[in-house]
C-alpha positions in Angstrom: 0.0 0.0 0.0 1.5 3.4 -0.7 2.1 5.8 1.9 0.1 8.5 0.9 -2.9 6.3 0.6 -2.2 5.0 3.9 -2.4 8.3 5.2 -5.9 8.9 3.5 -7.7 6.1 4.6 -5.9 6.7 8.6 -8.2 10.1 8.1 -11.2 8.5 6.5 -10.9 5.6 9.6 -11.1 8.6 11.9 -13.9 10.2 10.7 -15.6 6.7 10.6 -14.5 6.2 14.6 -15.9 9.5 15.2 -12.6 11.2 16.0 -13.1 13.5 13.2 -16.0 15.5 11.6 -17.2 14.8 8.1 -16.2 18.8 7.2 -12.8 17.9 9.3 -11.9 14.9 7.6 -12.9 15.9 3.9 -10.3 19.5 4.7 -7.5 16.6 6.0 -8.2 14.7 2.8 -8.0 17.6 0.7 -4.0 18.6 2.0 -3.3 15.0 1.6 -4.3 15.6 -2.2 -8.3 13.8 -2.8 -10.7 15.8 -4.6 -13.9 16.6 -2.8 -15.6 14.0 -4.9 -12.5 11.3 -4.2 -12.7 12.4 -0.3 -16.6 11.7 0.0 -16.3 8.2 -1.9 -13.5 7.1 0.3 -15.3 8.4 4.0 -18.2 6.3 1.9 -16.0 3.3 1.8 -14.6 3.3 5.7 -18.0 3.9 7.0 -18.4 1.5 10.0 -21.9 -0.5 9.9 -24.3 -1.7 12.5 -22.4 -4.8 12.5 -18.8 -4.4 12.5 -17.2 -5.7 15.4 -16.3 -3.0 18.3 -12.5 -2.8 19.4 -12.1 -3.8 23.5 -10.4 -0.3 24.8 -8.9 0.9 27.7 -9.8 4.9 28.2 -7.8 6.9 30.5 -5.6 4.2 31.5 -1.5 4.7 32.0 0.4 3.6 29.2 1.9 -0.1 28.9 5.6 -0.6 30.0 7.3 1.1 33.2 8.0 4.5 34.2 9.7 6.3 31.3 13.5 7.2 31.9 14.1 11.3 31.4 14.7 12.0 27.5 16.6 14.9 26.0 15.8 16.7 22.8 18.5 16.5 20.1 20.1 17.6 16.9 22.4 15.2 15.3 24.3 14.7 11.5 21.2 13.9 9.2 21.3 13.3 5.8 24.0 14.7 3.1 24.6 18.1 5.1 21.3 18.5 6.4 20.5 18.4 10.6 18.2 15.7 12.0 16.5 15.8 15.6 14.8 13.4 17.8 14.5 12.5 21.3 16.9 10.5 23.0 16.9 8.4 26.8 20.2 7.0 27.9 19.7 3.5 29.6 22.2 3.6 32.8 23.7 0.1 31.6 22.3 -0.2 28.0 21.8 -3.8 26.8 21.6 -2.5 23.4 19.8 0.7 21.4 16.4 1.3 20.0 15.6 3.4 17.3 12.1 4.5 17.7 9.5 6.0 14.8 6.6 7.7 15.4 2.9 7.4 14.2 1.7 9.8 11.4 1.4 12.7 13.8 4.9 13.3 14.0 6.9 13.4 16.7 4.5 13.6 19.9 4.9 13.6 23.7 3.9 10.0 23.6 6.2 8.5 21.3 9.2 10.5 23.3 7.5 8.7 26.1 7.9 5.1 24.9 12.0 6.1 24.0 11.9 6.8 27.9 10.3 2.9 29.2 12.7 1.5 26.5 15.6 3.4 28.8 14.0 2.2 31.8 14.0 -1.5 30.3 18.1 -1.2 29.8 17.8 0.0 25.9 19.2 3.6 25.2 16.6 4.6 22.6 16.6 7.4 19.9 13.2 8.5 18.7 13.3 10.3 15.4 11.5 13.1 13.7 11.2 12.3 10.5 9.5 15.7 9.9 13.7 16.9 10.3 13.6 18.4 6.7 10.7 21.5 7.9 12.0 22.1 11.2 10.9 19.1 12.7 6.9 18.0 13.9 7.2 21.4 16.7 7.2 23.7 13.4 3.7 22.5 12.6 0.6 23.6 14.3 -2.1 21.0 12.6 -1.9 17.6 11.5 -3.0 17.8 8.4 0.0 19.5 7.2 1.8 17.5 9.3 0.2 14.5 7.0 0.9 16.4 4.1 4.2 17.1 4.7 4.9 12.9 5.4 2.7 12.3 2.4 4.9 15.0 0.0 8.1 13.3 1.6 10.1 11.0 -0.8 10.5 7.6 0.7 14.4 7.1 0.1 14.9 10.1 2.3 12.8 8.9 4.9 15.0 5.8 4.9 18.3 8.0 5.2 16.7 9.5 8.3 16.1 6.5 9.9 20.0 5.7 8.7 21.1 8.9 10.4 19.8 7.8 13.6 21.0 4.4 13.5 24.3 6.4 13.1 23.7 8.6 16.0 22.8 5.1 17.9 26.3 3.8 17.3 27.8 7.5 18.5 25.7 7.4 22.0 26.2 3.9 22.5 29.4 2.3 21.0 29.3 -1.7 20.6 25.5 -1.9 20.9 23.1 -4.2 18.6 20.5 -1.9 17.2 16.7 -2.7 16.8 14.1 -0.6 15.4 10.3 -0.4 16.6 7.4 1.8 14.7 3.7 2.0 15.4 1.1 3.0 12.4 3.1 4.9 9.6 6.1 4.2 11.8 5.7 0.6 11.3 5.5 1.0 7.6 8.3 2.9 8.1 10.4 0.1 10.2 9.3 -2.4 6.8 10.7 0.1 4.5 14.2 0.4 6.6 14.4 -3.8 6.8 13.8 -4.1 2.9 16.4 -1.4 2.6 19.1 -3.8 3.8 20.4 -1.5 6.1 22.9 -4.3 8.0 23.2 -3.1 11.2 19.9 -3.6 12.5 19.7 -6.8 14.0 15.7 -6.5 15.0 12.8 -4.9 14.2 9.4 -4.9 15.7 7.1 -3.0 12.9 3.3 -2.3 14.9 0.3 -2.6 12.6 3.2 -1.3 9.5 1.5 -1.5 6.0 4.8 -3.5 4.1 6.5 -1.8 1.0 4.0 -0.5 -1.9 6.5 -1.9 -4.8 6.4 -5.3 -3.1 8.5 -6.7 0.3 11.8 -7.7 -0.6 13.8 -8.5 2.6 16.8 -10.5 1.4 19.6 -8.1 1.7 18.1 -8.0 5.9 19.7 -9.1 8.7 16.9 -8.2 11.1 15.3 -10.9 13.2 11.5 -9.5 12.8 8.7 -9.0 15.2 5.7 -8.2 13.5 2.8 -6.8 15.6 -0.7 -6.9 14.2 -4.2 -6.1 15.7 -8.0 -8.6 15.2 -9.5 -5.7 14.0 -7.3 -3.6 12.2 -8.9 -5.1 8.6 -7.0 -2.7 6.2 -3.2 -3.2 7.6 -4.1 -7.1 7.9 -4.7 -7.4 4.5 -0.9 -7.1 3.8 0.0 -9.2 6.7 0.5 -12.1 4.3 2.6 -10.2 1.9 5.1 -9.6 4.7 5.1 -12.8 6.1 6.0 -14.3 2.7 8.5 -11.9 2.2 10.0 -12.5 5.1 10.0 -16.5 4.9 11.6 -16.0 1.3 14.4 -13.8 2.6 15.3 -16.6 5.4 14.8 -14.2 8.2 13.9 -15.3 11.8 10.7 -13.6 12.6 7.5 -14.1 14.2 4.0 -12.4 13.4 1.5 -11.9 16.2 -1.8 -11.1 16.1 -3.4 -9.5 19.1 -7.3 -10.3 19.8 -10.4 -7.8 20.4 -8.1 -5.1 19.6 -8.1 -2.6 16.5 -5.4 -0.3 14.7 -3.2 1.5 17.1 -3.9 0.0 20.7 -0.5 0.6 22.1 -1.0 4.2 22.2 -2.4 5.3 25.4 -3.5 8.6 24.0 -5.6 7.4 21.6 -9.1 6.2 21.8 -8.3 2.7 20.6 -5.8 1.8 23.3 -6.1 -0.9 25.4 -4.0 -1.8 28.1 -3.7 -5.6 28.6 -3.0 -6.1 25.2 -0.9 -3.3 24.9 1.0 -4.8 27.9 1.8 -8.3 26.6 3.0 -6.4 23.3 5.1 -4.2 25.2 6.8 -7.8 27.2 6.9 -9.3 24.0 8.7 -6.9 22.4 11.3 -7.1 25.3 11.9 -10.5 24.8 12.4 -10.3 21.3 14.6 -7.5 21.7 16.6 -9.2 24.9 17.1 -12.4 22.7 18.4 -10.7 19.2 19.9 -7.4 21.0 21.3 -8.2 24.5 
């Protein structure tokens, strides 16, 4: 799926879970490039009916993991002569480092906060902002041009991003095995940096991720994969198969996990879809993965 239409239909999915108006969504859809026309056939399409199943959530509840570590806002060597900036926690005895890439909101106050529980959980983690190129997410007001600006974004330079803070990784934390986790666009993100072949990640743990939109080619990888899937989330399961493949062809160890009663984005707390048991035994299994290929 490409990543502009990914972004559409996250929009049309909100107006459809009632996070969004119909005049609020259509304006969204309109930056990320749909004609009025386009924008009301697709709302049409993601329209949830009488009997679509319900997600089980969690309102109001802490998020999953421990306490987050303190995290540091940074600006480090990005691409060609360009600056890139994230959010970085320092572990105190780092079993390896994290690379961290956020939804398609940019970088928010809860992604910098699950850098800050991997810290606490021993992995110095690096979250990125791969809105670097326009001053980084801070510079933008509204999410819409935040998802315009992703959208416009050419995917090879996203990629170099994520390179440049594998980079900074090494830097902070000499020696360490790096892993890579994304949630929503981040996870289709965290696909696109495994099929790049970028060598020195050893794991990756891509959360409800669509997988390339030219195909999933993984076999110049490395990366022992965690895929993370939710029951409900219909439209990122339908290229659950294509990534599996893909990742069975290339010879990689991985594992694909499919959490129940749950829909699209239920690991973040701040979102009306979170719930926190699931989002708990996600969080653990994620360790484990990570302490097994990483540590």
């Amino acid at each position: 799926m490409a990543l502009g239409r990914y972004l559409q239909e996250e929009v049309a999915l909100d107006h459809a879970d009632g996070h969004l108006s119909r005049r609020e969504a259509l304006r969204r859809l309109g930056y990320l490039g749909l004609a009025a026309p386009a924008a009301a056939a697709l709302l049409a399409a993601c329209a949830r009916g009488p009997d679509d199943p319900v997600a089980e959530t969690t309102p109001g509840a802490s998020p999953a993991g421990p306490t987050p570590s303190s995290t540091e806002d940074i600006t480090f060597p990005g691409p060609g002569d360009r600056a890139a900036l994230g959010t970085f926690a320092a572990a105190k005895d780092p079993k390896g480092a994290v690379l961290v890439v956020h939804e398609n909101r940019g970088l928010t106050d809860h992604i910098k906060s699950v850098a800050g529980r991997f810290a606490t959980s021993g992995y110095s983690a690096l979250a990125v902002d791969l809105l670097s190129a326009g001053g980084g997410t801070k510079a933008y007001t509204d999410d819409a041009e935040i998802m315009r600006q992703l959208r416009a974004a050419d995917r090879q330079d996203l990629v170099e991003y994520m390179v440049a803070a594998i980079d900074e990784l090494e830097r902070r934390v000499p020696g360490a095995k790096v892993g890579a986790i994304g949630f929503c666009f981040g996870g289709g993100m965290v696909w696109e940096l495994v099929a790049s072949g970028e060598k020195r990640l050893a794991a990756a743990s891509p959360f409800y991720g669509t997988t390339p939109e030219d195909g999933a080619d993984f076999s110049d990888s490395n990366a022992a994969v965690l895929g993370v899937y939710a029951e409900l989330d219909d439209r990122v399961n339908a290229t659950r198969e294509t990534a599996r493949q893909a990742l069975e062809s290339a010879g990689l160890e991985h594992e694909i996990v499919t959490y129940p009663g749950v829909n699209h984005a239920f690991f973040n707390a701040t979102g009306d879809n979170y719930n926190k048991d699931q989002a708990e035994k996600a969080y653990a299994k994620v360790l484990a993965w990570f302490d097994a290929h990483l540590a």
